[in-house]
N, C-alpha and C positions, 0 to 999 in steps of 0.2 A: 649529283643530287644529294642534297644533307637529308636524309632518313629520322633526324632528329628536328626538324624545322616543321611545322605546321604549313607553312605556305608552300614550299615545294611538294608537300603528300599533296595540299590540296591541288597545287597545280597538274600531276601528274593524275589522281583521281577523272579531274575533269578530262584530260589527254587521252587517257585509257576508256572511257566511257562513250567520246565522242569520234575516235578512231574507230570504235566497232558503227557508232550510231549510222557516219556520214558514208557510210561505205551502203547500205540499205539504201536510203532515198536517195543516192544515184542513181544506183539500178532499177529502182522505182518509176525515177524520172520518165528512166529510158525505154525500159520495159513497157511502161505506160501508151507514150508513142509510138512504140514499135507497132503491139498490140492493135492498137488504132489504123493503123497503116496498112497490119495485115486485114484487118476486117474488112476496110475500106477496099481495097484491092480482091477481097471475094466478092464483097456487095457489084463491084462492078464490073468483073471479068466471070464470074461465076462460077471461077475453078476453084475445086474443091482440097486443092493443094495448099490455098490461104489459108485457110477453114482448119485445114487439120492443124497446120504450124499455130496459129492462133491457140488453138483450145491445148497443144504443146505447152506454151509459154504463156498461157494464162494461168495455170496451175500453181507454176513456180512464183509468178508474181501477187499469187496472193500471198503465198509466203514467206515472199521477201517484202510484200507491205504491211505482214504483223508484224516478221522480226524487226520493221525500222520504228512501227508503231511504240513497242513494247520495250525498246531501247531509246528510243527519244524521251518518255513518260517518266524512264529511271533519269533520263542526264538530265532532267530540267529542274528535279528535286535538289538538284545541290547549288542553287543558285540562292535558295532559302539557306538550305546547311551551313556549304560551304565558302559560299561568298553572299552573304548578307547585305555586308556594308557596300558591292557595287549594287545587288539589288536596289535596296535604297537609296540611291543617290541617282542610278538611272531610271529606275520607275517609272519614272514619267513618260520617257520618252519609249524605251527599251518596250514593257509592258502595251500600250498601246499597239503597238506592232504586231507584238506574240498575239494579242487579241486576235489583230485584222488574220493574222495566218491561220488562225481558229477555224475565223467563219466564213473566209472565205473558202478556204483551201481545205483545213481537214473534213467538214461538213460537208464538203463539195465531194470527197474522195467516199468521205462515208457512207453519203446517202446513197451513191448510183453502186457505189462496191459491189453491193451485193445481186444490184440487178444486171453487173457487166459479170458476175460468177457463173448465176444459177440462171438468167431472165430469158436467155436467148429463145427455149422455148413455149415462155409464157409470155412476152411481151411482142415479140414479129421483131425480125430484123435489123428493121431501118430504126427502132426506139431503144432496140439493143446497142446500135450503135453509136447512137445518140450515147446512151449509158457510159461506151465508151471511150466517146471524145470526152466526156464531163469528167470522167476519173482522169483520162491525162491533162486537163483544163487545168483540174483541182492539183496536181502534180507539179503545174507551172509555175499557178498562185503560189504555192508554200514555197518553192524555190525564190521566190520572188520577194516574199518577206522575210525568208529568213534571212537573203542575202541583205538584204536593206538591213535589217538588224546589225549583219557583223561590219556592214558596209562603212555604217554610222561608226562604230567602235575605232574604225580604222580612220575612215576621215571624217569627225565630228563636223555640223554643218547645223545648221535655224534652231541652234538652243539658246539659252538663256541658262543663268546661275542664280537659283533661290535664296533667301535670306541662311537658311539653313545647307546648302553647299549640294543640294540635287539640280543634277540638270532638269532644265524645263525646254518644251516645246515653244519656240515664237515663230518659225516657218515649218510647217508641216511638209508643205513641198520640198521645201529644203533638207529636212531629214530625210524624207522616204529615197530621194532622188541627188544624193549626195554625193561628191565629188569620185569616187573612186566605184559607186552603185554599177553604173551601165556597164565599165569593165567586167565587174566581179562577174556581173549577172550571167555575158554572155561568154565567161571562159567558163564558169561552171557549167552550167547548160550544156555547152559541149562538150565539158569532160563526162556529162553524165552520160551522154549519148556515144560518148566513144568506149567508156566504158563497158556499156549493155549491148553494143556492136560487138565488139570484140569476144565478152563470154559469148555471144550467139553464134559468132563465128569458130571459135575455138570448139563449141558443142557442135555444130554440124562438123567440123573435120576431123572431131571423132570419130562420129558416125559415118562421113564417107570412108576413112581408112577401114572400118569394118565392112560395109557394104558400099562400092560406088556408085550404085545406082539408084541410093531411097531418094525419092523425090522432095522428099521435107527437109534434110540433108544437106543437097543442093540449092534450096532455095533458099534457106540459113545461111549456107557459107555466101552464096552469091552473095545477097544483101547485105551481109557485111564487109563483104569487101569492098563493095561501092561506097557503103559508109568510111569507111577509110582514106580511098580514093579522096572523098568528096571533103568530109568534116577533119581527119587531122591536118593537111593546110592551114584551114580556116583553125584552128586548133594553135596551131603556132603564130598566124599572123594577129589573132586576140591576146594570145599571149605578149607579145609584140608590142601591142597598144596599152597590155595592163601594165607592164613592166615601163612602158613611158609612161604613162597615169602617177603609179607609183616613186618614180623618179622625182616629179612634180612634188609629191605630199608626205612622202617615206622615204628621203633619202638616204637614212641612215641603213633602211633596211634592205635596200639596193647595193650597198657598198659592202654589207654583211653576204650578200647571194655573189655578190663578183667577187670577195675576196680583197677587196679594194680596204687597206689602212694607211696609206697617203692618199692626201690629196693630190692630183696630179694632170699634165696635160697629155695628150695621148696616151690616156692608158690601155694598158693591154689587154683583152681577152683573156681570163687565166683561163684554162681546159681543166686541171689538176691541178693538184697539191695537197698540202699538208698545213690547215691552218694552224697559226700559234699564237691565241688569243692573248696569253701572257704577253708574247715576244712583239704581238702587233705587227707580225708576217707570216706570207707562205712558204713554208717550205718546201723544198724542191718542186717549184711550181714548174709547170709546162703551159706556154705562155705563146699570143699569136702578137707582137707589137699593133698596137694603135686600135685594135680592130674595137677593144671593149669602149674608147672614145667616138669609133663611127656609130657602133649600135648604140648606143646612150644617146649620144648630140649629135649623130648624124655629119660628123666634123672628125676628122682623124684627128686633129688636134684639138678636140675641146675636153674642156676642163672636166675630170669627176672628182665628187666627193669622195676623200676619205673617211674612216671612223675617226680618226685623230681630231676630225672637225667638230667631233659632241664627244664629251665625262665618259667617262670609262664605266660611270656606273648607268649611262643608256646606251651601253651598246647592249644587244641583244646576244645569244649565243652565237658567235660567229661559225664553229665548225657544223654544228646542227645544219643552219641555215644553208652554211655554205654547200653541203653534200646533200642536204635535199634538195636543191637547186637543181643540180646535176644530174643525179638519179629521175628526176620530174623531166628535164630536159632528154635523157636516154632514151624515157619510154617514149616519149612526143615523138621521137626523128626515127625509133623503129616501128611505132603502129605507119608511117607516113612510109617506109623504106617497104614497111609488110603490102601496104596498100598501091604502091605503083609497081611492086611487082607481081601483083595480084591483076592489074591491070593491062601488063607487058603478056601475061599468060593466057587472058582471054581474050586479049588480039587477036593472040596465037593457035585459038582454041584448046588450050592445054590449060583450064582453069581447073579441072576434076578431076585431072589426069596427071598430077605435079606432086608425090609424096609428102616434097623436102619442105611445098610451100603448107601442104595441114598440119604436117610434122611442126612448123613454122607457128602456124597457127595457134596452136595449142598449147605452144611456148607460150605466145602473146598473149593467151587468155585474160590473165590477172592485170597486163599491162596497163588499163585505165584505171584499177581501181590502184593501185602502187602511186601512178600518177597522182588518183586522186589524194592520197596520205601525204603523197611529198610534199603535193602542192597546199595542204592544210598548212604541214607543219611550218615552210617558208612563211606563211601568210601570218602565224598564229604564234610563233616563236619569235619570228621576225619582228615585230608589233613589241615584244619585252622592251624594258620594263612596266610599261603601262597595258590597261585592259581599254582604258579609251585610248587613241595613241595621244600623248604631249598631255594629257590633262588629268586623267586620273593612276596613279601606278599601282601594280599590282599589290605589292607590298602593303597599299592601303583600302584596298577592298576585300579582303578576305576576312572572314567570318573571326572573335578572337576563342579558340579551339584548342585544346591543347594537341600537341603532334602525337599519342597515342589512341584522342579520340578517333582522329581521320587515317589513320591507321590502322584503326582495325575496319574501319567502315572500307575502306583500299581493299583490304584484304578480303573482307567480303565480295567485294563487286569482281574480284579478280578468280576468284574460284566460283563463284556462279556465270560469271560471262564466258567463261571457257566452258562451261558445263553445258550451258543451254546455248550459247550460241554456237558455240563448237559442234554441239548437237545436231541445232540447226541450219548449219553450214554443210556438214555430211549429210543431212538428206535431199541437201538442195542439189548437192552434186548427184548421189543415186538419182534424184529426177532426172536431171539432167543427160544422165547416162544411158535411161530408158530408153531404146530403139524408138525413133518415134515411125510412128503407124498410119496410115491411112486409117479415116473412120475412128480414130481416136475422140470418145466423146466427152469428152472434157470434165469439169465440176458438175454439170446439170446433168451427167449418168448418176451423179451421187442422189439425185433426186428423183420418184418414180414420173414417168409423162403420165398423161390420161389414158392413151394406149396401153400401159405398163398396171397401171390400176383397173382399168379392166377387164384383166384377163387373169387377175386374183382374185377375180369376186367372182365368189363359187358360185350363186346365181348363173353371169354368163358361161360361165366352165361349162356346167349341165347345156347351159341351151346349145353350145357350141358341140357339145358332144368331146368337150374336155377330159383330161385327170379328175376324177371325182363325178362323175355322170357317170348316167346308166347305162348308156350305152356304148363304153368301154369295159365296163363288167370288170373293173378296177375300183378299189377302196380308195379312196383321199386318206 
């Protein structure tokens, strides 16, 4: 990275900004639906084991949807800042979008927020839980535009080019619902929920290595181990169909995640190595022959793009690309290894009773949200040189800034996001760590009930024969 360059601070600005942001509204996602699921399962089983894990991990989810709030609010600012010129030129299309994610989605989160916090007392059950299908609704929505947003970026689709050089809207459907969108949508989506599985998972096998028997505990680690079971499959065979999507519309950035700088027929599956972007090979590659031509073309002998096949100055960073690839791939194939032998134990009834696999667990904690970075940075890096892919490049949308202004502004955002969110990261883990409890009453003990108000008003005290009545012959 040139330290001296304006475009690369700003690029890395934005990098640093949106690596803390996207890490929040995953677990938002997830946390959202969980949340729902557990409610929905007290509403109809009546055990009051739902009830307490729920108002557990309602707590934490509010405040993991300020910190995504109050970190998305700072990375949108610099799209005016720091990249102006693609501002203006996407506008049209880009803009409209971020609208619809507004009203649909944050409005939708906002309004019931507070009544899925504080309402359960004041609103009866079934309206509460309403509240809380509407905040993971609203969780959906904004996943849904925003991925349309980056969707478009990646594979442009029903624009048009103005007199003045902004893209414009001529198929609406076509942008929202754009060639690479349904992929995107439903590998995130599940990263998000593998994510929020997994910390849930990792906190209850905490808590069962200190006590095996808390019941809220068990029903954490259970439930995510099922989600494992069930979603990292489905996890890799999305992945599966995004990486053929991609293939289709980005093949340059397929050959930058395989390793591939010839073109060639049967190629290989690289596992490892040592790219050398200069040299335009891996080194000391560890390699399975043909296999990377069956998974590409489905043909041991079909042909894949090399980089040699596009300018040197659009390849993207190949080693970046190529080792988050792999690392994204690590965690996929051990939440999947964690989850069928999560599966082989409660066959066996030894799901509570297995150290090695909480031990295990607790490892995997971070494992989706690692995933989720890797899998930005392939997505985001890969996509170089352009911010649209093929039509506009980077080089020409950024703001013209001199490289000390955006370097100090770097520097700022880097010693306050470690400060506060760093912060906010340590208390989320103390939550976390809290023994969780039976009868745990969640945000609405922060608020007094009617009950609770009545028995402070000194009135009733006295008639009650209370502290502060006469006839305890006690002073208030």
């Amino acid at each position: 990275m040139d330290w001296a360059n304006a475009i690369d601070l700003a690029r890395f600005q934005f990098a640093f900004t949106i690596a803390f942001h996207i890490l929040f509204p995953a677990v938002s996602i997830g946390l959202a639906s969980y949340l729902a699921v557990l409610e929905g399962l007290w509403l109809h089983t009546g055990r009051t084991v739902y009830l307490d894990t729920f108002k557990f991990w309602l707590k934490i989810f509010a405040v993991v949807f300020g910190m995504g709030v109050v970190s998305g609010l700072v990375m949108s600012y610099q799209f005016g800042t720091n990249w102006s010129v693609f501002s203006d030129k996407t506008g049209p299309i880009l803009g409209p979008l971020m609208g619809y994610e507004v009203l649909s989605a944050f409005f939708l989160e906002a309004g019931f927020l507070g009544v899925m916090l504080f309402g359960m007392q004041k609103v009866g059950k079934r309206l509460h839980f309403l509240a809380t299908l509407l905040v993971a609704l609203g969780t959906a929505f904004s996943a849904f535009w925003i991925l349309s947003v980056n969707s478009w970026m990646q594979t442009p689709a029903g624009y048009g080019i103005n007199e003045v050089g902004q893209f414009v809207p001529e198929d609406w459907w076509a942008i929202v619902f754009n060639p690479s969108f349904p992929y995107r949508l439903v590998h995130m989506v599940l990263a998000a929920y593998l994510s929020t599985a997994f910390i849930v998972g990792a906190t209850g096998a905490w808590h069962l290595l200190r006590d095996n028997t808390n019941p809220l505990a068990r029903l954490m680690f259970s439930m995510a181990m099922w989600m494992a079971v069930i979603v990292a499959p489905l996890q890799i065979l999305a992945g599966d169909m995004h990486g053929l999507n991609t293939l289709e519309h980005q093949p340059a950035k397929i050959a930058a995640m395989e390793g591939h700088f010839e073109t060639q027929r049967g190629a290989p599956l690289i596992l490892f190595g040592l790219p050398d972007q200069e040299a335009g090979e891996i080194r000391y590659a560890v390699a399975i022959p043909k296999l990377g031509s069956l998974i590409l073309t489905h043909d041991a002998d079909g042909e894949v793009k090399g980089l040699e096949e596009w300018p040197r100055e659009d390849w993207p960073n190949v080693p970046m690309v190529f080792w988050s690839f792999r690392i994204m791939l690590a965690m996929g194939f051990g939440m999947v290894g964690l989850g069928l032998a999560s599966l082989l134990l409660r066959m066996r009834g030894r799901l509570y009773d297995t150290p090695w696999l909480k031990r295990a667990a607790i490892l995997m904690g971070p494992a989706g949200l690692i995933a989720v970075i890797c899998g930005w940075v392939v997505t985001e890096v890969g996509r170089q040189p352009y911010t649209v892919y093929g039509l506009l490049r980077t080089a020409d949308s950024v703001s013209p800034l001199d490289a000390p202004a955006v370097g100090a502004s770097l520097a700022a955002f880097i010693v306050v996001y470690l400060l506060v969110f760093g912060a906010g990261t340590f208390y989320l883990l103390r939550m976390m760590g809290k023994t969780p409890i039976s009868g745990d009453q969640g945000p609405d003990a922060l608020l007094p009930t009617r009950a609770a108000a009545m028995s402070m008003d000194p009135e009733k005290l006295r008639a009650r024969g209370g502290p502060g009545s006469d006839n305890t012959g006690a002073s208030s």
